[in-house]
N, C-alpha and C positions, 0 to 999 in steps of 0.2 A: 692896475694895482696887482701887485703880486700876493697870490693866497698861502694861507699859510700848508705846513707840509701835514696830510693826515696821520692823525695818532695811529693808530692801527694798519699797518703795511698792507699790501694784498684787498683781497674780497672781504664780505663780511663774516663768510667762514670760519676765517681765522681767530677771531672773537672768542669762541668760547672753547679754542685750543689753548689760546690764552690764559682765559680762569682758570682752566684745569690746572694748566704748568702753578699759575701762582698758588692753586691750593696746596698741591704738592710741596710747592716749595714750604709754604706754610706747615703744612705735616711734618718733615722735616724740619724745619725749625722748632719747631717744640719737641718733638723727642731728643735733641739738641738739646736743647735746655731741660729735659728731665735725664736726660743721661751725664750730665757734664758731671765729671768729676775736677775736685782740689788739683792732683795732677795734672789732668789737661789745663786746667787755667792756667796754671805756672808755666805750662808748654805752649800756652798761647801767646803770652805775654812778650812782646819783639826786645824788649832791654830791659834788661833789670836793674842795671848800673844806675838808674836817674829814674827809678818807677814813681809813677804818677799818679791819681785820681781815675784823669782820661783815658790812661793807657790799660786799668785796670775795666772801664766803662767798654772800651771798645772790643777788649778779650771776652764778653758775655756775649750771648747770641740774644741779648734781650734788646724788644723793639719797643714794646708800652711800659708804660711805671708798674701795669698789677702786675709784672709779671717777677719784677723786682725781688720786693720781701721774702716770700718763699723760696727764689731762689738763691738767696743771698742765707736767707733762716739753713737753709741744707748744707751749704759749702762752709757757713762760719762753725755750724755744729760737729761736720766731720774735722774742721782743725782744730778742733777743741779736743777731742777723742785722742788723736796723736800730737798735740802741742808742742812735744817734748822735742819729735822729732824734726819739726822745722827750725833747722840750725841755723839755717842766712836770717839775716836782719829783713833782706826784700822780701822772704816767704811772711815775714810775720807783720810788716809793711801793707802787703796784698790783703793779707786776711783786713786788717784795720781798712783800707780802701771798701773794703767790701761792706763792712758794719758803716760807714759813713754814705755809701750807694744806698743803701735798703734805708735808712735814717730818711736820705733826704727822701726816698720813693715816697715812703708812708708820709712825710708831710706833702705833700703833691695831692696827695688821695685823698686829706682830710685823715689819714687814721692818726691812732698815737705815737707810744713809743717803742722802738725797737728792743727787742728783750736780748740781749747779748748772753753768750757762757760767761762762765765763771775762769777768770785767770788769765785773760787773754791780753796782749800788749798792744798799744797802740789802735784802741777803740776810741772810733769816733775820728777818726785821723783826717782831719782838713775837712769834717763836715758845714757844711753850710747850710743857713739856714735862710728866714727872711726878719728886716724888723718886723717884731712884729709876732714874727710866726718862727718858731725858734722848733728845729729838729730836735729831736730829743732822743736818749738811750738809756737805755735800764740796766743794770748790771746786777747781781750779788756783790761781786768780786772784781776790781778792775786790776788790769796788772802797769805797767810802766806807761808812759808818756799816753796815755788816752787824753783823748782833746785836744793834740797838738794840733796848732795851726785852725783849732777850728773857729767857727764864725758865727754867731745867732745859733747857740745848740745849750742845750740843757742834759746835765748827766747826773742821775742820780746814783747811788751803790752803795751798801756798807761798807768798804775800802777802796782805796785808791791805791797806786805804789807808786812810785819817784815821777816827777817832771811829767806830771798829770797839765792839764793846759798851759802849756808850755807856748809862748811865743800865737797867745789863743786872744779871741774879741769878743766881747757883749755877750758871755758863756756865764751859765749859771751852773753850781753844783752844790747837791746836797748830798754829804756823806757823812759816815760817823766816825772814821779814821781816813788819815791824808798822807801820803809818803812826805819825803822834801822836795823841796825846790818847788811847790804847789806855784803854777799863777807866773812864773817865772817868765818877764817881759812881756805879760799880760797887758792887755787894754782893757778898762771896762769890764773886770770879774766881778762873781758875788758868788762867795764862796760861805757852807753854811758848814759847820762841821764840830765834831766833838774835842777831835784832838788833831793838832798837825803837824807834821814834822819842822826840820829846821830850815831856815832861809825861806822862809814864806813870802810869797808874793813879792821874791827878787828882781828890782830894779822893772818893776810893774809900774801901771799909770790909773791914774782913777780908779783903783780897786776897791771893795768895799770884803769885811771879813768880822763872820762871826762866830764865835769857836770859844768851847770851854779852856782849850787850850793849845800854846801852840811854843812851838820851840826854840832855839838861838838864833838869834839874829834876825827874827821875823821882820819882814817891811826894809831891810837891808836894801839901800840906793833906789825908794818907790819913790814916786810924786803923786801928792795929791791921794795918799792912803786913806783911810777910815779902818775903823778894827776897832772893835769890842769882843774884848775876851777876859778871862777870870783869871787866869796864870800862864804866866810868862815866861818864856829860857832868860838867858845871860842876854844884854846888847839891845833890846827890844827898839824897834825903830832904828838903828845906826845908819848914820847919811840920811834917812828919808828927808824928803823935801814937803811942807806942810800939811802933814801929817795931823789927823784927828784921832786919840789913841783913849777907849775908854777902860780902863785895869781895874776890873771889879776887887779883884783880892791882893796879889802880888806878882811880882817878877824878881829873877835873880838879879839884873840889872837892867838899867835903863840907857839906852845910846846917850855919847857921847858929844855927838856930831851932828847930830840930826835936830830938824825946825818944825816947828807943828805947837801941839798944844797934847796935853796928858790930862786924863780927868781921871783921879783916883779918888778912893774911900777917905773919910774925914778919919783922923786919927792914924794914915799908913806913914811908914818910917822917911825920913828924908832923902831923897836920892839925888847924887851928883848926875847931875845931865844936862845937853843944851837946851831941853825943851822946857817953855815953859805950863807951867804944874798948878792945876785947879784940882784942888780938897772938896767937891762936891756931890759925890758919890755916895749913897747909901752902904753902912757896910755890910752889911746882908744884900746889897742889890745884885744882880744877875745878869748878864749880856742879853739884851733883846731890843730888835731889830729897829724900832722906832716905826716913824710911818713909811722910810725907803725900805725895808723887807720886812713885810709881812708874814707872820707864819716862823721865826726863825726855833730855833733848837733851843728846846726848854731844859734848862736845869734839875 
Protein backbone atom coordinates (compact mmCIF):
# COMPACT_ATOMS: atom_id res chain seq x y z
CA UNK A 1 0.00 0.00 0.00
CA UNK A 2 1.25 3.10 -0.94
CA UNK A 3 1.36 6.11 1.89
CA UNK A 4 0.36 9.06 1.38
CA UNK A 5 3.03 12.12 0.55
CA UNK A 6 3.90 14.15 3.94
CA UNK A 7 2.35 17.63 4.45
CA UNK A 8 5.37 19.24 5.43
CA UNK A 9 8.57 18.64 3.11
CA UNK A 10 12.02 18.13 4.94
CA UNK A 11 12.66 17.59 8.94
CA UNK A 12 10.42 18.98 11.44
CA UNK A 13 12.24 22.08 11.63
CA UNK A 14 10.85 23.34 8.96
CA UNK A 15 7.52 23.66 10.86
CA UNK A 16 7.59 26.55 12.45
CA UNK A 17 9.62 28.44 9.54
CA UNK A 18 6.27 27.74 8.17
CA UNK A 19 3.95 29.64 10.80
CA UNK A 20 6.17 32.37 10.64
CA UNK A 21 6.17 32.83 6.61
CA UNK A 22 2.01 32.41 6.99
CA UNK A 23 1.96 34.97 9.78
CA UNK A 24 3.72 37.43 7.88
CA UNK A 25 1.98 36.73 5.13
CA UNK A 26 -1.16 37.39 7.33
CA UNK A 27 0.52 40.78 8.44
CA UNK A 28 0.47 41.70 5.20
CA UNK A 29 -2.70 41.05 4.23
CA UNK A 30 -4.31 43.11 6.58
CA UNK A 31 -2.39 46.18 6.13
CA UNK A 32 -3.59 45.24 2.49
CA UNK A 33 -6.84 45.68 3.52
CA UNK A 34 -6.44 48.88 5.77
CA UNK A 35 -4.44 50.55 3.08
CA UNK A 36 -6.49 49.64 -0.03
CA UNK A 37 -7.66 52.51 -1.70
CA UNK A 38 -11.05 53.37 -4.28
CA UNK A 39 -8.08 53.58 -6.97
CA UNK A 40 -6.43 50.48 -6.45
CA UNK A 41 -9.68 48.63 -6.55
CA UNK A 42 -10.47 50.03 -9.92
CA UNK A 43 -6.71 48.93 -10.79
CA UNK A 44 -7.45 45.72 -9.65
CA UNK A 45 -10.29 44.83 -11.23
CA UNK A 46 -8.99 42.65 -14.74
CA UNK A 47 -12.24 43.87 -17.24
CA UNK A 48 -14.50 46.34 -16.77
CA UNK A 49 -16.23 45.92 -19.95
CA UNK A 50 -18.62 42.87 -18.32
CA UNK A 51 -17.81 43.77 -14.40
CA UNK A 52 -19.42 41.44 -12.02
CA UNK A 53 -20.26 40.86 -8.42
CA UNK A 54 -17.27 38.10 -8.41
CA UNK A 55 -14.79 40.06 -10.24
CA UNK A 56 -15.54 42.89 -7.70
CA UNK A 57 -15.22 39.94 -4.62
CA UNK A 58 -11.94 38.73 -5.94
CA UNK A 59 -10.19 42.39 -6.28
CA UNK A 60 -10.45 42.71 -2.23
CA UNK A 61 -7.77 41.19 -0.29
CA UNK A 62 -10.49 39.92 2.06
CA UNK A 63 -10.48 36.21 3.46
CA UNK A 64 -13.42 36.19 6.38
CA UNK A 65 -17.03 37.99 6.18
CA UNK A 66 -15.91 40.33 9.51
CA UNK A 67 -13.59 41.66 7.56
CA UNK A 68 -16.01 42.66 5.04
CA UNK A 69 -18.35 45.79 6.36
CA UNK A 70 -15.62 47.96 7.47
CA UNK A 71 -13.94 47.54 4.56
CA UNK A 72 -16.57 47.88 2.29
CA UNK A 73 -18.13 51.01 5.02
CA UNK A 74 -14.40 52.94 4.06
CA UNK A 75 -14.29 52.52 0.21
CA UNK A 76 -18.23 53.08 -0.34
CA UNK A 77 -17.63 56.40 2.06
CA UNK A 78 -14.49 57.70 0.15
CA UNK A 79 -16.86 57.31 -3.32
CA UNK A 80 -19.30 59.23 -1.93
CA UNK A 81 -16.94 62.22 -1.11
CA UNK A 82 -16.00 62.41 -4.90
CA UNK A 83 -19.15 60.89 -6.62
CA UNK A 84 -19.18 63.44 -9.07
CA UNK A 85 -15.96 62.34 -10.21
CA UNK A 86 -16.55 58.82 -11.17
CA UNK A 87 -17.58 59.36 -14.91
CA UNK A 88 -17.80 55.58 -16.32
CA UNK A 89 -20.87 53.64 -15.55
CA UNK A 90 -18.32 50.59 -14.30
CA UNK A 91 -16.82 52.94 -11.57
CA UNK A 92 -20.27 53.54 -10.20
CA UNK A 93 -21.17 49.69 -10.94
CA UNK A 94 -18.10 48.73 -8.58
CA UNK A 95 -19.15 51.04 -5.90
CA UNK A 96 -22.77 49.30 -5.98
CA UNK A 97 -20.92 45.53 -6.02
CA UNK A 98 -19.44 46.77 -3.10
CA UNK A 99 -22.68 47.89 -1.04
CA UNK A 100 -24.26 44.53 -2.00
CA UNK A 101 -20.73 42.52 -0.69
CA UNK A 102 -20.81 44.26 2.83
CA UNK A 103 -24.99 43.57 2.70
CA UNK A 104 -24.52 40.12 2.24
CA UNK A 105 -21.30 40.01 4.75
CA UNK A 106 -23.52 41.45 7.65
CA UNK A 107 -26.38 38.88 6.89
CA UNK A 108 -23.72 35.90 7.32
CA UNK A 109 -22.69 37.40 10.76
CA UNK A 110 -26.11 37.73 12.09
CA UNK A 111 -25.87 41.73 12.08
CA UNK A 112 -28.35 44.15 10.42
CA UNK A 113 -28.35 46.60 7.91
CA UNK A 114 -25.88 48.18 5.87
CA UNK A 115 -26.02 51.88 6.28
CA UNK A 116 -25.17 53.24 2.73
CA UNK A 117 -24.41 57.40 1.81
CA UNK A 118 -26.60 59.48 0.56
CA UNK A 119 -26.74 59.77 -3.55
CA UNK A 120 -25.17 57.00 -4.59
CA UNK A 121 -26.28 54.76 -7.96
CA UNK A 122 -26.76 51.38 -8.07
CA UNK A 123 -27.02 50.39 -4.37
CA UNK A 124 -27.53 47.12 -3.60
CA UNK A 125 -26.82 45.89 -7.14
CA UNK A 126 -27.42 42.02 -7.47
CA UNK A 127 -27.49 41.57 -3.72
CA UNK A 128 -28.73 38.38 -2.48
CA UNK A 129 -30.14 37.34 0.03
CA UNK A 130 -31.76 33.99 1.60
CA UNK A 131 -35.62 33.06 1.99
CA UNK A 132 -36.18 33.72 4.74
CA UNK A 133 -33.21 35.83 5.71
CA UNK A 134 -33.29 38.85 3.32
CA UNK A 135 -30.04 41.42 3.20
CA UNK A 136 -30.95 44.60 3.83
CA UNK A 137 -29.73 48.45 3.30
CA UNK A 138 -30.34 51.58 4.65
CA UNK A 139 -30.12 54.71 2.90
CA UNK A 140 -31.30 58.50 3.38
CA UNK A 141 -30.97 58.93 -0.29
CA UNK A 142 -30.85 56.32 -2.96
CA UNK A 143 -29.83 57.49 -6.49
CA UNK A 144 -30.64 55.43 -9.78
CA UNK A 145 -31.16 51.71 -10.36
CA UNK A 146 -30.46 50.43 -6.61
CA UNK A 147 -31.82 46.91 -6.26
CA UNK A 148 -31.12 45.97 -9.65
CA UNK A 149 -31.18 42.45 -10.07
CA UNK A 150 -31.23 41.83 -6.51
CA UNK A 151 -32.70 38.78 -4.73
CA UNK A 152 -34.28 38.28 -0.91
CA UNK A 153 -32.94 42.00 -0.03
CA UNK A 154 -34.78 44.70 1.84
CA UNK A 155 -34.08 48.53 1.18
CA UNK A 156 -35.42 51.12 3.12
CA UNK A 157 -34.70 55.32 2.39
CA UNK A 158 -36.59 58.37 1.98
CA UNK A 159 -36.10 58.51 -1.81
CA UNK A 160 -35.44 56.37 -4.45
CA UNK A 161 -34.61 57.77 -8.20
CA UNK A 162 -35.38 56.07 -11.64
CA UNK A 163 -35.30 52.00 -12.34
CA UNK A 164 -34.87 51.33 -8.53
CA UNK A 165 -35.43 47.31 -8.42
CA UNK A 166 -35.41 46.90 -11.68
CA UNK A 167 -35.52 43.30 -13.33
CA UNK A 168 -35.35 42.53 -8.89
CA UNK A 169 -37.01 39.12 -6.81
CA UNK A 170 -38.87 38.69 -3.39
CA UNK A 171 -37.34 42.59 -2.54
CA UNK A 172 -39.05 44.53 -0.13
CA UNK A 173 -38.95 48.52 -0.04
CA UNK A 174 -40.04 51.03 2.14
CA UNK A 175 -39.65 54.77 0.99
CA UNK A 176 -41.50 57.86 0.96
CA UNK A 177 -40.70 58.92 -2.59
CA UNK A 178 -39.90 56.59 -5.81
CA UNK A 179 -38.49 57.73 -9.18
CA UNK A 180 -40.08 55.75 -12.34
CA UNK A 181 -40.05 52.81 -13.70
CA UNK A 182 -40.10 51.52 -9.85
CA UNK A 183 -40.31 47.32 -9.73
CA UNK A 184 -39.84 47.20 -13.57
CA UNK A 185 -40.02 43.36 -14.68
CA UNK A 186 -40.05 42.70 -11.04
CA UNK A 187 -40.94 39.20 -9.52
CA UNK A 188 -42.51 39.18 -6.16
CA UNK A 189 -42.07 43.15 -4.91
CA UNK A 190 -43.75 44.93 -1.96
CA UNK A 191 -43.19 48.01 -2.41
CA UNK A 192 -44.52 50.59 0.58
CA UNK A 193 -44.26 54.20 -0.39
CA UNK A 194 -45.87 57.71 -0.28
CA UNK A 195 -45.59 58.87 -3.85
CA UNK A 196 -44.23 57.14 -7.04
CA UNK A 197 -43.36 57.96 -10.27
CA UNK A 198 -44.77 56.97 -13.63
CA UNK A 199 -44.95 53.30 -15.11
CA UNK A 200 -44.84 51.71 -11.80
CA UNK A 201 -44.18 48.16 -11.54
CA UNK A 202 -43.75 47.89 -15.59
CA UNK A 203 -44.67 44.59 -17.10
CA UNK A 204 -43.84 43.15 -13.21
CA UNK A 205 -45.25 39.70 -11.83
CA UNK A 206 -46.92 39.23 -8.46
CA UNK A 207 -46.22 42.41 -7.25
CA UNK A 208 -47.94 43.93 -4.32
CA UNK A 209 -48.01 48.03 -3.94
CA UNK A 210 -48.91 50.43 -1.43
CA UNK A 211 -48.61 54.17 -1.84
CA UNK A 212 -50.55 57.32 -1.39
CA UNK A 213 -49.83 57.84 -4.76
CA UNK A 214 -48.46 56.94 -7.71
CA UNK A 215 -48.26 58.04 -11.45
CA UNK A 216 -49.19 57.32 -15.32
CA UNK A 217 -49.50 54.41 -16.43
CA UNK A 218 -48.89 52.55 -13.09
CA UNK A 219 -49.15 48.37 -13.31
CA UNK A 220 -48.60 49.11 -17.35
CA UNK A 221 -48.30 45.11 -18.92
CA UNK A 222 -48.02 43.55 -14.80
CA UNK A 223 -49.75 40.11 -14.16
CA UNK A 224 -51.25 39.26 -11.31
CA UNK A 225 -50.61 43.14 -9.63
CA UNK A 226 -52.34 44.14 -6.18
CA UNK A 227 -52.13 48.04 -5.34
CA UNK A 228 -53.90 50.06 -3.03
CA UNK A 229 -53.36 53.66 -3.44
CA UNK A 230 -55.45 57.06 -3.01
CA UNK A 231 -54.57 58.82 -6.31
CA UNK A 232 -53.98 57.92 -9.47
CA UNK A 233 -52.14 59.41 -12.96
CA UNK A 234 -53.93 58.97 -16.52
CA UNK A 235 -54.15 55.02 -17.60
CA UNK A 236 -53.85 53.30 -14.23
CA UNK A 237 -53.47 49.47 -14.73
CA UNK A 238 -53.22 49.66 -18.91
CA UNK A 239 -52.62 45.91 -20.24
CA UNK A 240 -52.29 44.63 -16.76
CA UNK A 241 -53.38 41.02 -16.71
CA UNK A 242 -55.64 40.27 -13.32
CA UNK A 243 -55.12 42.79 -11.60
CA UNK A 244 -56.45 43.58 -7.93
CA UNK A 245 -56.62 47.62 -7.84
CA UNK A 246 -57.87 49.27 -4.52
CA UNK A 247 -58.56 53.62 -5.50
CA UNK A 248 -59.29 54.93 -2.25
CA UNK A 249 -60.03 58.56 -3.90
CA UNK A 250 -59.43 59.05 -7.70
CA UNK A 251 -57.52 58.70 -10.72
CA UNK A 252 -57.24 60.78 -13.87
CA UNK A 253 -58.14 57.70 -15.79
CA UNK A 254 -58.47 54.26 -15.63
CA UNK A 255 -56.85 51.59 -18.33
CA UNK A 256 -58.49 50.68 -21.24
CA UNK A 257 -57.21 47.34 -21.86
CA UNK A 258 -56.45 45.94 -18.93
CA UNK A 259 -58.49 42.64 -16.64
CA UNK A 260 -58.61 42.48 -13.06
CA UNK A 261 -61.12 43.89 -10.87
CA UNK A 262 -61.03 47.98 -9.35
CA UNK A 263 -62.56 48.61 -5.82
CA UNK A 264 -63.29 52.23 -5.57
CA UNK A 265 -65.34 54.61 -3.09
CA UNK A 266 -69.18 54.36 -3.10
CA UNK A 267 -70.45 57.47 -4.92
CA UNK A 268 -66.93 57.94 -7.36
CA UNK A 269 -67.77 59.18 -10.90
CA UNK A 270 -68.18 56.45 -13.75
CA UNK A 271 -65.26 55.42 -15.63
CA UNK A 272 -64.81 54.00 -19.21
CA UNK A 273 -62.40 50.89 -18.64
CA UNK A 274 -62.07 47.19 -19.29
CA UNK A 275 -61.96 46.38 -15.76
CA UNK A 276 -64.56 45.43 -13.97
CA UNK A 277 -65.61 48.06 -10.97
CA UNK A 278 -66.86 47.27 -7.29
CA UNK A 279 -68.31 50.58 -5.34
CA UNK A 280 -67.28 49.19 -1.94
CA UNK A 281 -65.00 51.39 -0.55
CA UNK A 282 -65.35 53.72 2.23
CA UNK A 283 -64.96 57.24 1.09
CA UNK A 284 -62.80 58.36 3.79
CA UNK A 285 -61.03 54.96 3.75
CA UNK A 286 -57.17 54.96 3.41
CA UNK A 287 -54.69 52.42 1.70
CA UNK A 288 -53.69 49.78 4.35
CA UNK A 289 -52.00 46.72 3.96
CA UNK A 290 -54.45 44.09 5.15
CA UNK A 291 -53.03 40.90 6.65
CA UNK A 292 -50.27 40.49 3.49
CA UNK A 293 -48.26 43.78 4.83
CA UNK A 294 -48.20 44.61 8.02
CA UNK A 295 -47.09 47.90 9.35
CA UNK A 296 -47.85 49.70 5.84
CA UNK A 297 -47.56 53.78 5.43
CA UNK A 298 -50.21 55.53 7.27
CA UNK A 299 -52.15 58.50 6.01
Amino acid sequence: MKLPDPVFKGSAESLPGLIEANRREEEARLRLIEDLTLDELFLNLSSRDHLSKSQVRRALPVRYDREMPALVNRLVRDASIDYLQLHKRWQREAVGYLTSLGAEALLRLGGGALEAPDNLDYVGLQAEGEPGRRAAIRARKMGDFAGLKARHANFSADSMGDFCLRQAAFCRAEVKTVGQCMGQEGVELSLYAREAGDWLMLRSKSCFVDARRVGRLAGLDSHNLEMRVQRAGAELGERAHDAVIYLYRGARSLGQNGSGVIYMRRGAPAWRTSFRVERTLQAAGRATCGNRCPGGIKS
